[in-house]
C-alpha positions as CSV (number, residue, x, y, z in Angstrom):
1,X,98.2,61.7,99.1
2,X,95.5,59.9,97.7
3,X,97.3,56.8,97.1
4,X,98.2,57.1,100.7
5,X,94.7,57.7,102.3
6,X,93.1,54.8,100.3
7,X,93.9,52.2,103.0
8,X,93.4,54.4,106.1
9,X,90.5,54.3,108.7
10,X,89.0,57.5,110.2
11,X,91.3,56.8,113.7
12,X,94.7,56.8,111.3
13,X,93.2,60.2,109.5
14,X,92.4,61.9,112.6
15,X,95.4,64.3,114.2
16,X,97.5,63.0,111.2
17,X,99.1,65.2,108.3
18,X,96.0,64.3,106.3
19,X,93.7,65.7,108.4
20,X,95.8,69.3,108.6
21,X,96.1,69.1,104.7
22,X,92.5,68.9,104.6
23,X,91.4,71.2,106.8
24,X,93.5,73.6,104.8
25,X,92.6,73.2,102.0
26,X,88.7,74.0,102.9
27,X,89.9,77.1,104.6
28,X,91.6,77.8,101.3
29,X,88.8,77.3,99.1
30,X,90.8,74.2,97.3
31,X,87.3,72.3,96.1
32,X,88.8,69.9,93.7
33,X,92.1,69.1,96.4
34,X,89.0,67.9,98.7
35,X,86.9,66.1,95.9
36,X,90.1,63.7,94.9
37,X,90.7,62.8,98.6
38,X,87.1,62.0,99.1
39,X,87.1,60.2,96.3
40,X,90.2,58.2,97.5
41,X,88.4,57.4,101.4
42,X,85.0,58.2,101.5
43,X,85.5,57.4,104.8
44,X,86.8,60.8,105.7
45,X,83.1,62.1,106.1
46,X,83.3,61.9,109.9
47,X,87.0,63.4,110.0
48,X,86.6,66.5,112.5
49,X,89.0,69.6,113.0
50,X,89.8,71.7,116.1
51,X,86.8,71.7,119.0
52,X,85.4,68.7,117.1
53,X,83.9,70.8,114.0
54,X,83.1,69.1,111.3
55,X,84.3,69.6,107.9
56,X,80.8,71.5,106.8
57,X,81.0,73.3,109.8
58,X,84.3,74.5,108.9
59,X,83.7,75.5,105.7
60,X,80.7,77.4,106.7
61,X,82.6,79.5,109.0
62,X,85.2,80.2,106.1
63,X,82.5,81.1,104.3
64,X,83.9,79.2,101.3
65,X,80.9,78.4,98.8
66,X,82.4,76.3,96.3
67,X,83.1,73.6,99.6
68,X,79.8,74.6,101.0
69,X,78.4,73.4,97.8
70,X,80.5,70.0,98.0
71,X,79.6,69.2,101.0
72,X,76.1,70.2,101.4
73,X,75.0,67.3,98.2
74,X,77.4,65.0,100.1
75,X,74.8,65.6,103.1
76,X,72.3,63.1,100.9
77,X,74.3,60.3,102.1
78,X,75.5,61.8,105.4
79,X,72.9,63.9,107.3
80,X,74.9,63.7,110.3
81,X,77.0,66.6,109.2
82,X,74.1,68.7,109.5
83,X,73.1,67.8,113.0
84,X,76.9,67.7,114.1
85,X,78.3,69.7,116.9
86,X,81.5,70.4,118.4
87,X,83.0,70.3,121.5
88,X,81.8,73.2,122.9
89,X,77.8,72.4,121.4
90,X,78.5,74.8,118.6
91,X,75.6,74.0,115.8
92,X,76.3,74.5,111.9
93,X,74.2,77.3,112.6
94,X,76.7,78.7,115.4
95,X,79.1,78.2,112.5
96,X,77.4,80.5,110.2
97,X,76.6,82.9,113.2
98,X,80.4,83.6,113.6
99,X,81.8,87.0,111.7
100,X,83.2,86.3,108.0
101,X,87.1,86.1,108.0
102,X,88.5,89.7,106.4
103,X,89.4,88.1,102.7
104,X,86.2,87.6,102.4
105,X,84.8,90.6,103.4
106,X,86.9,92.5,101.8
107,X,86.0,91.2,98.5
108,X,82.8,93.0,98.7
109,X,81.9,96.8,98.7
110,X,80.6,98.8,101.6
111,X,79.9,97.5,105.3
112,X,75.9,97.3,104.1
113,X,76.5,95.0,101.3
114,X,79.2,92.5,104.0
115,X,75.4,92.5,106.0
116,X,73.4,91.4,103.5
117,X,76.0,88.7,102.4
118,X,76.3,87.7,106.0
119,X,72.7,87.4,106.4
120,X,72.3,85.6,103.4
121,X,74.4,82.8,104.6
122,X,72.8,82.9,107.9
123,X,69.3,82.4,105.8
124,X,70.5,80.3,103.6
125,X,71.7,77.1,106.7
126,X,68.7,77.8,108.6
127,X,67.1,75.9,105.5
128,X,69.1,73.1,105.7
129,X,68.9,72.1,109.3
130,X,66.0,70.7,111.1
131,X,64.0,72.8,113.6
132,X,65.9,71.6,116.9
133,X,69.1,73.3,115.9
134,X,67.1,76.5,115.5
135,X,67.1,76.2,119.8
136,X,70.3,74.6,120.0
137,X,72.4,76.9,123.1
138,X,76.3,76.8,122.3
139,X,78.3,76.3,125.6
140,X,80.7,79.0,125.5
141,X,78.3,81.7,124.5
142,X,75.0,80.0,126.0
143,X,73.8,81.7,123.0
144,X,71.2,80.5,120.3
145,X,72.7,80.7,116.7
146,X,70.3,84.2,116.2
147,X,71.4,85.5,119.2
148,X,75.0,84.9,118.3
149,X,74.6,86.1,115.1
150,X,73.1,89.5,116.3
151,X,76.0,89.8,118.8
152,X,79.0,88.9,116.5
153,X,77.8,90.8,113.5
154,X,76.8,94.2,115.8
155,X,79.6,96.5,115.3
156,X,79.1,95.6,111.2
157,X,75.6,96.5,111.0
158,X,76.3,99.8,113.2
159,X,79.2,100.6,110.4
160,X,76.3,99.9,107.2
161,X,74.7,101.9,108.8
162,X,76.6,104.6,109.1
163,X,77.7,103.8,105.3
164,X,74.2,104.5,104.0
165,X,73.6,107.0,105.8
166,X,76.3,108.9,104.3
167,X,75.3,107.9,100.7
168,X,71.7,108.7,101.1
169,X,72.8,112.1,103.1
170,X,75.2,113.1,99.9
171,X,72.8,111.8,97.1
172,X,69.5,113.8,99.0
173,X,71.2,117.0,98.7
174,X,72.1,116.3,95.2
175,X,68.2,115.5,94.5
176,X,67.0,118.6,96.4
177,X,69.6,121.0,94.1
178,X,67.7,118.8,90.8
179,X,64.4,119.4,92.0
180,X,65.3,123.9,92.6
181,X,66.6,123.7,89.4
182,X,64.2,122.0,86.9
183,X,61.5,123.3,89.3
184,X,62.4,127.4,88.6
185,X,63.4,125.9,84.5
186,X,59.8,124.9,84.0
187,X,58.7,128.5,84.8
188,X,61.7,130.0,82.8
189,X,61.1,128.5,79.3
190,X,63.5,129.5,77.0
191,X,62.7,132.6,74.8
192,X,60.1,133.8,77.1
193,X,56.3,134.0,76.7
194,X,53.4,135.5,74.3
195,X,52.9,139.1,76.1
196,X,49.3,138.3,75.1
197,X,48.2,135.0,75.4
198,X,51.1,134.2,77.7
199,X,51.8,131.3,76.0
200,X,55.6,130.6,75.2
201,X,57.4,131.8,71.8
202,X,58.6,128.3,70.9
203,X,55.6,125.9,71.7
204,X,55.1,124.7,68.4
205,X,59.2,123.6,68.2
206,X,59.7,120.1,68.3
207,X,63.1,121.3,70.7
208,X,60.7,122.9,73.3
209,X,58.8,119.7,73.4
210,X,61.6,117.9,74.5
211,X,63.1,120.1,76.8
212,X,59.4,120.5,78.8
213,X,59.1,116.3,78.6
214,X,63.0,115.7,79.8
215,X,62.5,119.0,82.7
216,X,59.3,117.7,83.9
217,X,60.9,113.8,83.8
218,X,64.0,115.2,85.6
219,X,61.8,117.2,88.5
220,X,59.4,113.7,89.2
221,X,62.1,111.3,89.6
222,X,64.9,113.4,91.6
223,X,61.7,114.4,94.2
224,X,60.9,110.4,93.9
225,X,64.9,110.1,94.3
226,X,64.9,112.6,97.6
227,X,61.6,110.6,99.3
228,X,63.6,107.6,99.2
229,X,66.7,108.4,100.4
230,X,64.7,110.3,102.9
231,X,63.1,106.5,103.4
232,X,66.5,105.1,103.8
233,X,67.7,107.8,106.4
234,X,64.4,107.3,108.6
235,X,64.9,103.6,108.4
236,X,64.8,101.7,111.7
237,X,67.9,100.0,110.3
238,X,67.3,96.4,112.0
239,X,69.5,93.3,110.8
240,X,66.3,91.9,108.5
241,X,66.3,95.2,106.6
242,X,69.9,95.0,105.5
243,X,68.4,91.7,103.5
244,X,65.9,93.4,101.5
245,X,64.4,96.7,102.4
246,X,67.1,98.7,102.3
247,X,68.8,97.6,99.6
248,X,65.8,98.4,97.3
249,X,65.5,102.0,98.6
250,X,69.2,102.3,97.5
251,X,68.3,100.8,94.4
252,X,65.8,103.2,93.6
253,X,67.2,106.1,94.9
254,X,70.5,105.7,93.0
255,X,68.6,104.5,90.1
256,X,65.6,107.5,89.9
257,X,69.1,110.1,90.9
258,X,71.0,108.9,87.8
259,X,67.7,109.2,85.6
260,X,67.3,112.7,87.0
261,X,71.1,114.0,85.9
262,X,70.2,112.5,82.4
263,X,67.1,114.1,81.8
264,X,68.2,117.5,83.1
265,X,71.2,117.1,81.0
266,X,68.7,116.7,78.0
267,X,66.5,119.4,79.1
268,X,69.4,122.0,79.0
269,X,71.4,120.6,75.6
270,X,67.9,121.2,74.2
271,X,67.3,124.8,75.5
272,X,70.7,125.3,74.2
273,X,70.0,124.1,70.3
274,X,66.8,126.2,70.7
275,X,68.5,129.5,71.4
276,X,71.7,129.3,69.3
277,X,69.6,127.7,66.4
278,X,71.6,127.5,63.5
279,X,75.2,128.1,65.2
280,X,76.3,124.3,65.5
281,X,80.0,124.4,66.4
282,X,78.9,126.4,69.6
283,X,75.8,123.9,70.1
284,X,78.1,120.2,69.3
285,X,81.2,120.9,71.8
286,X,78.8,121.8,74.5
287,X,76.6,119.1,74.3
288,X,79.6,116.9,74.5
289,X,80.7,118.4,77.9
290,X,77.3,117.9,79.0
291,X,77.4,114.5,78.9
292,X,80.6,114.6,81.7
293,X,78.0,114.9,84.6
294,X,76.5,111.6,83.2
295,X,79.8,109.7,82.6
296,X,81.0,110.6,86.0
297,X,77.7,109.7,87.7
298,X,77.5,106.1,86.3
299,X,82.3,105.6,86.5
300,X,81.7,106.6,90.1
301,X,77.6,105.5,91.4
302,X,76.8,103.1,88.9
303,X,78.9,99.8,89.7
304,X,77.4,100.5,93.2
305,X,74.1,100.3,92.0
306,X,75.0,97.2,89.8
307,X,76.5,95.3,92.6
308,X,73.3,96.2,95.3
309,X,71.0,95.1,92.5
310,X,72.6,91.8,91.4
311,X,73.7,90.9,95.7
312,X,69.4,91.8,95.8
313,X,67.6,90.8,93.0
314,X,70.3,87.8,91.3
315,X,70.6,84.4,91.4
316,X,73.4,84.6,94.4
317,X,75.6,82.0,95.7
318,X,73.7,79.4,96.8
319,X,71.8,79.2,93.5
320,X,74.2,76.7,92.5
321,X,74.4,74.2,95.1
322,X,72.0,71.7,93.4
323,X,70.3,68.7,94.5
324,X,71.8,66.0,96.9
325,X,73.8,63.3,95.5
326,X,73.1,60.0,95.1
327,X,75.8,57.3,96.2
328,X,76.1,56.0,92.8
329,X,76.4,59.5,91.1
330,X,79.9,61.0,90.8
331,X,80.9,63.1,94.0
332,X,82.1,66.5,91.8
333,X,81.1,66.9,88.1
């Protein structure tokens, strides 16, 4: 195909098998299929698909990054693409206001996390294109890009939602039962207390020590745990927070949760090693079992955690799309 397209001008191109071939393969996510014929005609800049869109366009409403990237350097020689419209007045911005196909939803977990990632492509073109396409009004919607956005993407941020809701709802009452528990635990010490003094039996045990550090650790961070879930299900839940604000709150809720279960896990092995002192082989298979809660916690809560943090707080996508290219510069390295 290459060999064919060398000698062709845009007119040949357009409505032809090459243009199809394309067009698929930036739906597709085929970077390096798109490279080689650009490569072959860099004429094919100014090739458009269905309503008009052009190629950037197209890819943004795939929501294929690796293209994005392509083509977004290739707009240092050809700033038109980023001005473009189609047929109907539909911006790059319109483009990115549209709802991600399913595949690549799917891909990520939870209808709060598709929001953010949604909004982060929204963010992430309003960069790139000058101030008049912020105003730009699409024919068929007679919509701005924001507006559209807000009215494509509104069943999705009704069902994250709902999604954290039901997290922070699950992982509050799992806080509050922490909090009873190492609460009434500090006031309980194991072995009881001086009659006279009213001091406990084993202060001076180095055991004791650590089961009043890991109770009192436990008790702070599930309350600081409930208070933000609490924060989460009192949100106002408008499209910006999904960005930032509410994934922190999950961040630290899960995160302060997890820490709790550990600690109180802690506090109870070493009550245990205080009471049955020198009987080991009762002491060793317990504190093994204890350490299911924890496992479970982090196989099940803990890749959720992972993902919210590095969608948040990592380099993301569009940390890799570079600089624009120069024409004498090779188009993909």
């Amino acid at each position: 195909m290459c060999e064919v397209v060398k000698g062709m001008s845009l007119k040949q191109m357009q409505g032809s098998v090459v243009q199809a071939a394309i067009f698929e393969a930036i739906k597709q996510g085929h970077v390096e299929f798109v490279c080689e014929i650009f490569r072959a005609n860099p004429v094919m800049i100014g090739l458009t698909g269905e309503n008009g869109k052009n190629m950037l366009q197209f890819a943004i409403e795939c929501r294929q990054e690796k293209v994005y990237f392509f083509f977004y350097k290739l707009t240092g020689i050809k700033p038109n693409m980023v001005v473009g419209i189609d047929q109907f007045n539909n911006t790059l911005l319109h483009a990115a206001a549209s709802l991600s196909p399913f595949a690549q939803l799917n891909h990520i977990q939870g209808a709060a996390l598709q929001m953010q990632r949604e909004l982060q492509w929204f963010k992430e073109n309003e960069k790139i294109v000058p101030p008049k396409v912020l105003e730009a009004v699409n024919d068929t919607d007679g919509m701005k890009a924001r507006d559209l956005f807000t009215k494509n993407h509104k069943e999705l941020a009704k069902e994250g939602e709902r999604s954290m809701k039901e997290i922070a709802t699950s992982c509050t009452v799992v806080g509050a039962l922490i909090i009873t528990i190492m609460f009434t635990a500090a006031f309980t010490v194991p072995g009881g207390n001086n009659g006279n003094t009213g001091m406990p039996l084993f202060l001076d045990k180095k055991l004791f020590k650590v089961f009043i550090v890991s109770d009192a650790l436990s008790l702070f961070s599930s309350t600081t745990s409930v208070m933000t879930f609490l924060g989460v299900l009192t949100s106002r839940y408008a499209e910006a927070d999904f960005l930032e604000s509410l994934p922190k709150k999950m961040i630290i809720g899960l995160f302060t949760l997890f820490f709790s279960i550990a600690t109180m896990m802690i506090a109870f092995v070493s009550t245990l090693c205080i009471m049955l002192g020198e009987k080991s082989w009762i002491v060793i298979p317990i504190t093994l079992l204890s350490s299911a809660p924890i496992v479970s916690f982090a196989w099940m809560q803990f890749p959720l955690l992972v993902e919210i943090f590095i969608s948040t707080y990592g380099a993301g996508i569009f940390a890799k799309k570079g600089k624009p290219w120069k024409v004498s510069e090779p188009l993909l390295t």
